[in-house]
ZAMARGU-4260 file (C-alpha; in steps of 0.2 Angstrom, whole numbers, plus 5000, padded with zeros to 4 digits):
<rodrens>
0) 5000/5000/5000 | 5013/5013/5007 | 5022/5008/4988 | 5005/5012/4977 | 5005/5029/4987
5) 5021/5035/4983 | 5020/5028/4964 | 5004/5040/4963 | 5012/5055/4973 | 5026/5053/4961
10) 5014/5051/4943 | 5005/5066/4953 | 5020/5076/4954 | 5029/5073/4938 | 5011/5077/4930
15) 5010/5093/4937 | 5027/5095/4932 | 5023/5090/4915 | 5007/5102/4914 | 5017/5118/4920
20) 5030/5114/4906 | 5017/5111/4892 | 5008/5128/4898 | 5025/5137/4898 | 5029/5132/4881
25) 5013/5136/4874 | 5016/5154/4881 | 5033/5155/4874 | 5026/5148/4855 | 5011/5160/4856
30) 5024/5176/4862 | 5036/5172/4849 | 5024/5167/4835 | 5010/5182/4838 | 5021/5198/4842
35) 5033/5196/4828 | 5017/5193/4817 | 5010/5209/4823 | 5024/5219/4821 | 5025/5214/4804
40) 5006/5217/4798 | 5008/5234/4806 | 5024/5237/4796 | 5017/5231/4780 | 5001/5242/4785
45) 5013/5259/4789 | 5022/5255/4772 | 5006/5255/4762 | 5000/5272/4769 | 5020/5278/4767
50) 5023/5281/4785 | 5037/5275/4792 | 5040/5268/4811 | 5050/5254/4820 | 5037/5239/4814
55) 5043/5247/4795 | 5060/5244/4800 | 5058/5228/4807 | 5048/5221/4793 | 5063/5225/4782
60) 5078/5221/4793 | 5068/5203/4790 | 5065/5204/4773 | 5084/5206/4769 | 5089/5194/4782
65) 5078/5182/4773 | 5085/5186/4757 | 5103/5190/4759 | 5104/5174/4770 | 5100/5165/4754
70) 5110/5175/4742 | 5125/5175/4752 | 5123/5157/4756 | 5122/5150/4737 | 5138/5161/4731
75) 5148/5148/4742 | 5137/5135/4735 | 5147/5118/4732 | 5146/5098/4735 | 5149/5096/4752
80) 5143/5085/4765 | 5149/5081/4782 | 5138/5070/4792 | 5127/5067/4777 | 5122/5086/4782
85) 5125/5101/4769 | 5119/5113/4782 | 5122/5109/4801 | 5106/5113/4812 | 5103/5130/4817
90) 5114/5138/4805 | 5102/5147/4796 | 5092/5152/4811 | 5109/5161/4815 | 5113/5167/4803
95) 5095/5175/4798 | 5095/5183/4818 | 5115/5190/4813 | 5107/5198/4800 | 5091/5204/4806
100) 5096/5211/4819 | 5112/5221/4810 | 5099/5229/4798 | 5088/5234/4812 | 5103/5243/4819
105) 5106/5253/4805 | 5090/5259/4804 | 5089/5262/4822 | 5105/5272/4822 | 5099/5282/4806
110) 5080/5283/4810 | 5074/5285/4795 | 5071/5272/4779 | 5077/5276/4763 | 5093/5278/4767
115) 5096/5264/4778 | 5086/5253/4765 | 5102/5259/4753 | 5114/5255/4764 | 5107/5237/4768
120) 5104/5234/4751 | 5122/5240/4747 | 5130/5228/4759 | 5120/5214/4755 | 5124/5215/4737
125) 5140/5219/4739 | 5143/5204/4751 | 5137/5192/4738 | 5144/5197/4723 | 5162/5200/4733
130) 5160/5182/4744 | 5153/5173/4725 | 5171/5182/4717 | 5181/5175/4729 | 5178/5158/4731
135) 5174/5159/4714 | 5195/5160/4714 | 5202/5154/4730 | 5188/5141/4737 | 5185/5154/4753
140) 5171/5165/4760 | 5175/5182/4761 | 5183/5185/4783 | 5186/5199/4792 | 5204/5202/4786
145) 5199/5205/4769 | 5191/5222/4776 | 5209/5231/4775 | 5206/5228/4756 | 5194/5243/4760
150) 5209/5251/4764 | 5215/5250/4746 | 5202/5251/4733 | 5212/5255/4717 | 5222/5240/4723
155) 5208/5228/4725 | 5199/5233/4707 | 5215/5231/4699 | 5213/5212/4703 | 5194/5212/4693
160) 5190/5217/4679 | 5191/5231/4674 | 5173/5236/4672 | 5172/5234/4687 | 5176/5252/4694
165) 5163/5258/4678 | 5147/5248/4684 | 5153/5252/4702 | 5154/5275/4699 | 5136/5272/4688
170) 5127/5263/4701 | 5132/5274/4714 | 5129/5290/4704 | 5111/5281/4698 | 5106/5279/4718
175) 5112/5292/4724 | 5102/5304/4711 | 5086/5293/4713 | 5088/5297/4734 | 5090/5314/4732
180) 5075/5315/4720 | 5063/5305/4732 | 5070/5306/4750 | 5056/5318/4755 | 5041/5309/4747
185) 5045/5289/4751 | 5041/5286/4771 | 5049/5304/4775 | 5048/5305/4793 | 5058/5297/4808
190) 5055/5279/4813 | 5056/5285/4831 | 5050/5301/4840 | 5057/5296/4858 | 5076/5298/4858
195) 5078/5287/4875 | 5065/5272/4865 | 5079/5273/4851 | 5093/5275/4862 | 5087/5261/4871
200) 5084/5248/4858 | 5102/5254/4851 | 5110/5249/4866 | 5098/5231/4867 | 5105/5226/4849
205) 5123/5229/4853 | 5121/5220/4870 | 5113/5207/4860 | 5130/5204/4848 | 5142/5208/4864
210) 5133/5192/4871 | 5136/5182/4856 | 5153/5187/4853 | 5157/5185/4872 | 5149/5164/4871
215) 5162/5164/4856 | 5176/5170/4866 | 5172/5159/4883 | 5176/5144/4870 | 5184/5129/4881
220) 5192/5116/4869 | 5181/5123/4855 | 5166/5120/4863 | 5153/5136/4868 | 5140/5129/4885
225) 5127/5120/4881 | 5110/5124/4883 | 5112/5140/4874 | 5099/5142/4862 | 5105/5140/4843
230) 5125/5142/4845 | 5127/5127/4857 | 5120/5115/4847 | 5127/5124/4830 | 5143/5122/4838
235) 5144/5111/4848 | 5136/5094/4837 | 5152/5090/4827 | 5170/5099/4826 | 5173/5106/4812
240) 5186/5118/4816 | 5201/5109/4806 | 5190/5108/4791 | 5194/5128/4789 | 5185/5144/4783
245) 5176/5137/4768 | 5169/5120/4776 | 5163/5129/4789 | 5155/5144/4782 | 5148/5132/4771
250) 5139/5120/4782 | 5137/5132/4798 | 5134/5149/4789 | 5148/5164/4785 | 5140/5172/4800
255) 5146/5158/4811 | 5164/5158/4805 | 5164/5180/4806 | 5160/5178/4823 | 5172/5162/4827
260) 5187/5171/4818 | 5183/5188/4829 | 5183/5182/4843 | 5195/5165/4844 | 5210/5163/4851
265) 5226/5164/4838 | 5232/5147/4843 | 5227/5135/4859 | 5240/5135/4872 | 5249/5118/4874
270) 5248/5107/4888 | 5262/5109/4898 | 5264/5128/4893 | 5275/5135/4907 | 5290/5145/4909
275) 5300/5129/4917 | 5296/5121/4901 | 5300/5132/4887 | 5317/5135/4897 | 5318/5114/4895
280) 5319/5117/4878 | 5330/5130/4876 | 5342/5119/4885 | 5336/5105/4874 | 5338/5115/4858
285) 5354/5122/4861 | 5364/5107/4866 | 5357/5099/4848 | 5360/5114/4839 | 5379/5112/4846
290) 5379/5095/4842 | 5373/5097/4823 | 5387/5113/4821 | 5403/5102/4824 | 5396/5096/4805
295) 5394/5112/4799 | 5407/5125/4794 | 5398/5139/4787 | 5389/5154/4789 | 5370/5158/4779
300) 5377/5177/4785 | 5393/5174/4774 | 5385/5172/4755 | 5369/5180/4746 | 5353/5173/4751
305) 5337/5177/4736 | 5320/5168/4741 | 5309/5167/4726 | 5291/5168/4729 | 5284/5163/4712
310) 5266/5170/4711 | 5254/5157/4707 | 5267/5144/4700 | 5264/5127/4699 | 5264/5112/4686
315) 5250/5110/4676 | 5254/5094/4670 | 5255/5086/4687 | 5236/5088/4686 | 5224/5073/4679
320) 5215/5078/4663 | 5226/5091/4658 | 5233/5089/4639 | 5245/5102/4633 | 5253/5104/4618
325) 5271/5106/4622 | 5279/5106/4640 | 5277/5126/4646 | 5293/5126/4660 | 5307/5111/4652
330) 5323/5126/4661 | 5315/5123/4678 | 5311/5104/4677 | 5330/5104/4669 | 5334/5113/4685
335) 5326/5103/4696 | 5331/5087/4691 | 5350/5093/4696 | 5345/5102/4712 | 5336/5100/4730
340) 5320/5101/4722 | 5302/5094/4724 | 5285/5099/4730 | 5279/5109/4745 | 5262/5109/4753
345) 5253/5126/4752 | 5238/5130/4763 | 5228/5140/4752 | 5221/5135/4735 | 5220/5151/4722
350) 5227/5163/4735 | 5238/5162/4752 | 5254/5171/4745 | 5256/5181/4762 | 5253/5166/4772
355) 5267/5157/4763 | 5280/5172/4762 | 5277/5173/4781 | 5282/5154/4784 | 5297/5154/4773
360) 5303/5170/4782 | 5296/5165/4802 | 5299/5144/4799 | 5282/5146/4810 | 5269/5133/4800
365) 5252/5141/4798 | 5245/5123/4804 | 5248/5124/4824 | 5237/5141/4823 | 5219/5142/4824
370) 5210/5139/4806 | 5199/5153/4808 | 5214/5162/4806 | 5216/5170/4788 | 5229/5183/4784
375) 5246/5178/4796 | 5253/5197/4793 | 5240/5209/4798 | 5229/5194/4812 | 5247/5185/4820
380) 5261/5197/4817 | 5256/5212/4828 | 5252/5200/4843 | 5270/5192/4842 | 5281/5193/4857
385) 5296/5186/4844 | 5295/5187/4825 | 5310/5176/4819 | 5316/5179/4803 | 5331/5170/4792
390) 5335/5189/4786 | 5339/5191/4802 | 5356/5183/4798 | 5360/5198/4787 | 5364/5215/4793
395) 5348/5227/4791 | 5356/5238/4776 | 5360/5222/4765 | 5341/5217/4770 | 5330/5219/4752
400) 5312/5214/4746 | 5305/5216/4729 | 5284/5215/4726 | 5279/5225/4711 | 5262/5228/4719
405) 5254/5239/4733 | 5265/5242/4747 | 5252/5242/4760 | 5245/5224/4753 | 5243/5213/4770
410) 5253/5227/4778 | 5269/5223/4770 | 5277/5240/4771 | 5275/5239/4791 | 5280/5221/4794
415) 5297/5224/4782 | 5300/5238/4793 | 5297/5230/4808 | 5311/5216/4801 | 5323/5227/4798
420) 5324/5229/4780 | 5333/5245/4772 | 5325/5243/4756 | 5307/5237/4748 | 5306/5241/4729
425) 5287/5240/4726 | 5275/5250/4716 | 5277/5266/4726 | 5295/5266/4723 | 5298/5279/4711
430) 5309/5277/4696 | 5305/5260/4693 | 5310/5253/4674 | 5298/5239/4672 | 5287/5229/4661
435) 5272/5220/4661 | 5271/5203/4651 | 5251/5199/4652 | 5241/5208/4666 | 5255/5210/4677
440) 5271/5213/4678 | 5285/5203/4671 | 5295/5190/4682 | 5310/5194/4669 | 5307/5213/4678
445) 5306/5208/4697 | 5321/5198/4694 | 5331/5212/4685 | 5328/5223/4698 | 5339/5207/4710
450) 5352/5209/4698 | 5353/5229/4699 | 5351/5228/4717 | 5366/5215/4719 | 5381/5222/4727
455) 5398/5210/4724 | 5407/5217/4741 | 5391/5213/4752 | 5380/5197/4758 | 5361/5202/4756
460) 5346/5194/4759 | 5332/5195/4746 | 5313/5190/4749 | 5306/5190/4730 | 5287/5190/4726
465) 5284/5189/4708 | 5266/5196/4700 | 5268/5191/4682 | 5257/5173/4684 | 5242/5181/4695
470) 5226/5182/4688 | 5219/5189/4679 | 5230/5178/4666 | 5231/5184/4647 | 5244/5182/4636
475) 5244/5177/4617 | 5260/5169/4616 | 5267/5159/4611 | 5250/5154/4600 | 5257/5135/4597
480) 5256/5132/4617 | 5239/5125/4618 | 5230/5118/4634 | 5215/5109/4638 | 5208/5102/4652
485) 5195/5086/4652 | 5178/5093/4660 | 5184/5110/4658 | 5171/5124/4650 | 5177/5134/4638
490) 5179/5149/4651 | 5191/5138/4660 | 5202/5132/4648 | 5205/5151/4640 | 5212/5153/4657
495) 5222/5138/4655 | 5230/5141/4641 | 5232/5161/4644 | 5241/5152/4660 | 5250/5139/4654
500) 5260/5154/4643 | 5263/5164/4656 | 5273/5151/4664 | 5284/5150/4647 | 5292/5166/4651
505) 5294/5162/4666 | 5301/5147/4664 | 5313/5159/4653 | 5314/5172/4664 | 5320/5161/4676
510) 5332/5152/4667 | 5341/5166/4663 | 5342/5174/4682 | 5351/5160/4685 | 5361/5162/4669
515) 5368/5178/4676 | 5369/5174/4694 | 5380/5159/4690 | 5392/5171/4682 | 5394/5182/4697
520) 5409/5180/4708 | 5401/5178/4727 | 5391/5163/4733 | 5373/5165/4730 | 5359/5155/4733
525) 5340/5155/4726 | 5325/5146/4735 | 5311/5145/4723 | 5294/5141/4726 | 5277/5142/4720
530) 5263/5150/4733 | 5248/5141/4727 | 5240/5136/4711 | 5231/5148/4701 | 5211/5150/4705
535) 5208/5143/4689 | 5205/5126/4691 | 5184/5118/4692 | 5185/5105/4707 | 5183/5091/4697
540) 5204/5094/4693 | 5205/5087/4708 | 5193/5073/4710 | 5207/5058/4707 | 5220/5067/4717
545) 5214/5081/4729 | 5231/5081/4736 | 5237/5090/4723 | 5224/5105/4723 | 5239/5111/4738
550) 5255/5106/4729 | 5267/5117/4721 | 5284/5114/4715 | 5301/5120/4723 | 5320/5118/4722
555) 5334/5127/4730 | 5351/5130/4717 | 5367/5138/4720 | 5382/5145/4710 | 5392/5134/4719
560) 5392/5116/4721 | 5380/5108/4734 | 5374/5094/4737 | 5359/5084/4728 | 5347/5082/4744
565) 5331/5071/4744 | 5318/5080/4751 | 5302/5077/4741 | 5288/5086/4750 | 5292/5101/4761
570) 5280/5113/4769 | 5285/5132/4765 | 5292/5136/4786 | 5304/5121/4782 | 5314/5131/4768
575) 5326/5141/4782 | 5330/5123/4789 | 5331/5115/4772 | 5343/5131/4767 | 5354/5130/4783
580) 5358/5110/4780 | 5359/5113/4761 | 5373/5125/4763 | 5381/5116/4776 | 5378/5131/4789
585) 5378/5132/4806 | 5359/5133/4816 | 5352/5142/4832 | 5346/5132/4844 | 5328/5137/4834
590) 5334/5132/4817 | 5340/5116/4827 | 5322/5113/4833 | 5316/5116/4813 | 5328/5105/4809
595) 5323/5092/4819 | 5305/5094/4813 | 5310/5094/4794 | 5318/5079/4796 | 5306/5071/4808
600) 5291/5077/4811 | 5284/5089/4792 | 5270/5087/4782 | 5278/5072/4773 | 5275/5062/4786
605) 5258/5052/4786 | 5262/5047/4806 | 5272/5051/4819 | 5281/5039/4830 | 5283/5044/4849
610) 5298/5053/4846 | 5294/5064/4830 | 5278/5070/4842 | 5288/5075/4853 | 5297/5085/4843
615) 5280/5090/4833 | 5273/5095/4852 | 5291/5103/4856 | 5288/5115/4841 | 5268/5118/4846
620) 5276/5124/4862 | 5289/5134/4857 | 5276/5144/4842 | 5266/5146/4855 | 5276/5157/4866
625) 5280/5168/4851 | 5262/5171/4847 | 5250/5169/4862 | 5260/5163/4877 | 5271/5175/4890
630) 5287/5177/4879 | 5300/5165/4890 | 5309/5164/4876 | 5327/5171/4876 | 5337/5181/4862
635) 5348/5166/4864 | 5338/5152/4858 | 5340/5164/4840 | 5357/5168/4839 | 5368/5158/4827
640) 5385/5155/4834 | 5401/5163/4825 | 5414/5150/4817
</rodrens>
């Protein structure tokens, strides 16, 4: 008896439990289903009898959330499925509130509505057509680096085409006349009398994306705290993080990965991060670094460094389905069939160049940072409590780069400063005597302006970025170089071809920078690489072989002999490590550690026995202190000893 009493108190209890909770949640559907509905039949009513009001400006901030959610959406558009999922839950929920709510902003802060119905329409537009252009040509969303673009215009419609900057001054010119013309006759008067009413919805909406971007930042192991309505279960249902920018603005919204990339950490500390530790390995480093220099006898300092970054190069040939009528760059393979040569893994497909220049120079790989990271100069650099650089090795007077483009791209005037370099021929340089071959200009220039800049009595150090082979690619010669590719439209194999001739010359160009280098009586070396491969490609190029959709080619020559070493597939931050063994040069207890991880522990290894992960977790440690951590690190574990 006393058990059937307490089985009924308890069905008694959790009923009324159950009824309190149905109740609840019939309250919370009607609220959230009726007011919004009201606010929206108002605003449609106030339009129609051209009043305006805040139900106006919220029936539109939902209108364009609605639509620009799809737009902007579709231009990543692309055959992806994790999970058996092409959108995760909740993503366009969150996205759709982002954008409401942003919209709603704007008309708040300008209380009116034409004019902030331009400037939505504006952004919306322009977020589609810039996010469809650019992963049209490097497979990635637009992120919040690219806003220093804005910085630039001139620079960034020099890399579209050029009616662009037309269509652009005539659709401004066209709104901006009809605005004028119709401001005082289409909803003239403010959405809201009260100022505190407006004030005070102002302030909810930025609380609201303060919240948001504050669950972001709280992150613990990548995971936001559950029972957060929408972003716990967006989140939190499957890590996606290593599947970078694309894949994840793709199934969890560009919204998602804005707000992820704002508000992340650069890199995730370690375990075992401590000042005891990183002064382990110091100790660890320099005692290696002593033990590889008893076999070395030179100095990098002592001989004429150039590193060649060569804008969009890569083999077309290596790719399936691609058929060309005579082999574009026969110098290079020549020259890479006698040197240190192979392939290096890029991060980025169709653009990247900045991250790659970055490794090569720092020997700090991009793949122990966070992936929602984009641009390493302008998101890692100015956080840095050490930026290590193999040009470092030279004195600061004999320090040169060459990059016939905008100075200010990805900040490169500041960060060349802020390594020491006495020299950057760019663009802004004045009295430049140069030529374009294509769109751009020609590598046979940049690399002229190596050889004018060469000095016989010095040692210098060179960082060389080349813009001859970026798109947009035209070139007519030579006509008998023909290229196609199996699947390819028509579109895509005119920029095949107009590509593939471009690498002629600078397969040529090349060639004969050498030629003359050879001839000059002081020890020079040249590391040559490829950033990433042209934007040109559909996907299905890569279909059989997706690896190679990140592979470009590389080789490291001198005028003197060295020796033939086997290195096969590199990463760009192994080149400095790769240079120092190549000529026989003696290491910092850091090149030591990059050592050790190019011959242990880099991308060409498909698993890592317990010791190369220990060197793999020593290196993690030791980026981590340079861009995230306290610092420990001493001048020391940088200094190259003298003979």
């Amino acid at each position: 008896m006393d058990k059937l009493s307490l089985f009924l108190e308890f069905t008694n209890t959790n009923s009324e439990q159950y009824i309190f909770r149905l109740i609840g949640f019939v309250i919370y559907i009607v609220l959230v289903s009726t007011i919004p509905s009201f606010v929206l039949v108002k605003g449609m009513r106030d339009v129609i009898n051209n009043r305006s009001s805040f139900s106006v400006a919220f029936t539109f901030s939902a209108l364009f959330a609605l639509i620009f959610n799809y737009t902007i959406q579709d231009s990543l558009k692309a055959d992806v499925s994790i999970l058996d999922l092409r959108l995760f839950t909740g993503a366009t929920l969150f996205q759709i509130i982002i954008f409401f709510a942003l919209f709603l902003l704007i008309y708040l802060i300008c209380n009116s509505f034409l004019f902030p119905t331009i400037i939505c329409i504006f952004l919306g537009v322009v977020t589609t057509i810039a996010n469809s252009l650019k992963f049209q040509f490097r497979q990635e969303p637009i992120l919040p680096s690219d806003l220093a673009w804005l910085k630039t215009p001139r620079t960034l419609l020099s890399y579209a085409d050029g009616h662009y900057g037309m269509y652009i001054l005539l659709s401004v010119s066209i709104v901006t006349i009809f605005y004028l013309a119709v401001r005082k006759y289409i909803l003239p008067n403010k959405l809201i009398q009260n100022f505190k009413h407006r004030l005070a919805l102002i302030l909810l909406i930025c609380s609201f994306f303060a919240t948001v971007t504050g669950i972001f930042s709280s992150k613990k192991d990548g995971r936001v705290a559950e029972n957060i309505p929408v972003i716990s279960i967006l989140n939190n249902y499957h890590d996606l993080t290593w599947y970078g920018n694309t894949i994840n603005s793709q199934l969890r919204s560009l919204s998602f990965v804005w707000f992820s990339q704002m508000s992340e950490n650069v890199m995730t500390q370690p375990n075992g991060y401590s000042q005891s530790k990183i002064r382990s390995l110091e100790e660890k480093y320099k005692q290696l670094a002593d033990s590889i220099n008893t076999t070395r006898s030179n100095l990098i300092s002592e001989q004429t460094v150039v590193y060649v970054l060569s804008e969009s190069f890569s083999d077309p040939e290596r790719l399936s389905g691609i058929s060309i009528t005579t082999t574009p760059i026969p110098n290079i393979r020549d020259i890479k069939s006698r040197t240190t040569s192979g392939l290096m893994q890029s991060d980025g497909y169709g653009g990247g160049t900045a991250n790659m220049e970055f490794q090569t120079i720092s020997g700090l790989p991009y793949y122990n940072l966070s992936p929602s990271i984009s641009v390493l100069y302008t998101e890692i650099v100015p956080r840095m409590n050490a930026f290590p650089a193999i040009s470092d090795q030279f004195e600061s007077k004999n320090r040169i780069a060459i990059h016939l483009a905008a100075p200010t791209n990805y900040s490169r005037d500041i960060i060349y400063k802020t390594l020491g370099y006495d020299k950057f021929i760019s663009l802004g340089t004045s009295g430049l005597s140069v030529y374009r071959q294509g769109e751009n200009y020609s590598d046979a220039s940049t690399y002229q302006l190596v050889i004018d800049n060469l000095k016989k009595e010095q040692n210098q150090f060179f960082s060389v970025i080349t813009m001859q082979n970026h798109a947009p690619w035209s070139e007519s010669e030579p006509s008998n170089l023909m290229a196609q590719g199996e699947g390819f439209t028509a579109n895509e194999n005119n920029k095949l071809i107009n590509y593939t001739r471009l690498l002629y010359y600078t397969d040529n160009a090349t060639k004969e920078f050498l030629d003359k280098l050879s001839k000059i009586d002081k020890k020079i070396t040249v590391v040559f690489y490829g950033d990433h491969l042209p934007g040109l490609y559909p996907q299905s190029a890569f279909k059989d072989h997706p690896e190679n959709q990140y592979l470009t080619d590389y080789f490291i020559w001198s005028n003197y002999e060295t020796p033939k070493l086997n290195y096969p597939l590199v990463n760009s931050s192994d080149f400095s490590a790769l240079l120092l063994e190549q000529t026989n040069s003696k290491v910092s207890p850091y090149y030591a550690l990059l050592t050790e991880v190019l011959h242990k522990a880099s991308v060409d290894k498909k698993a890592l026995d317990s010791s190369a992960q220990e060197i793999a977790d020593d290196l993690k440690l030791i980026e981590y202190d340079m861009v995230g951590g306290k610092g420990y690190l001493s001048k020391d574990f940088f200094a190259v000893p003298a003979k």
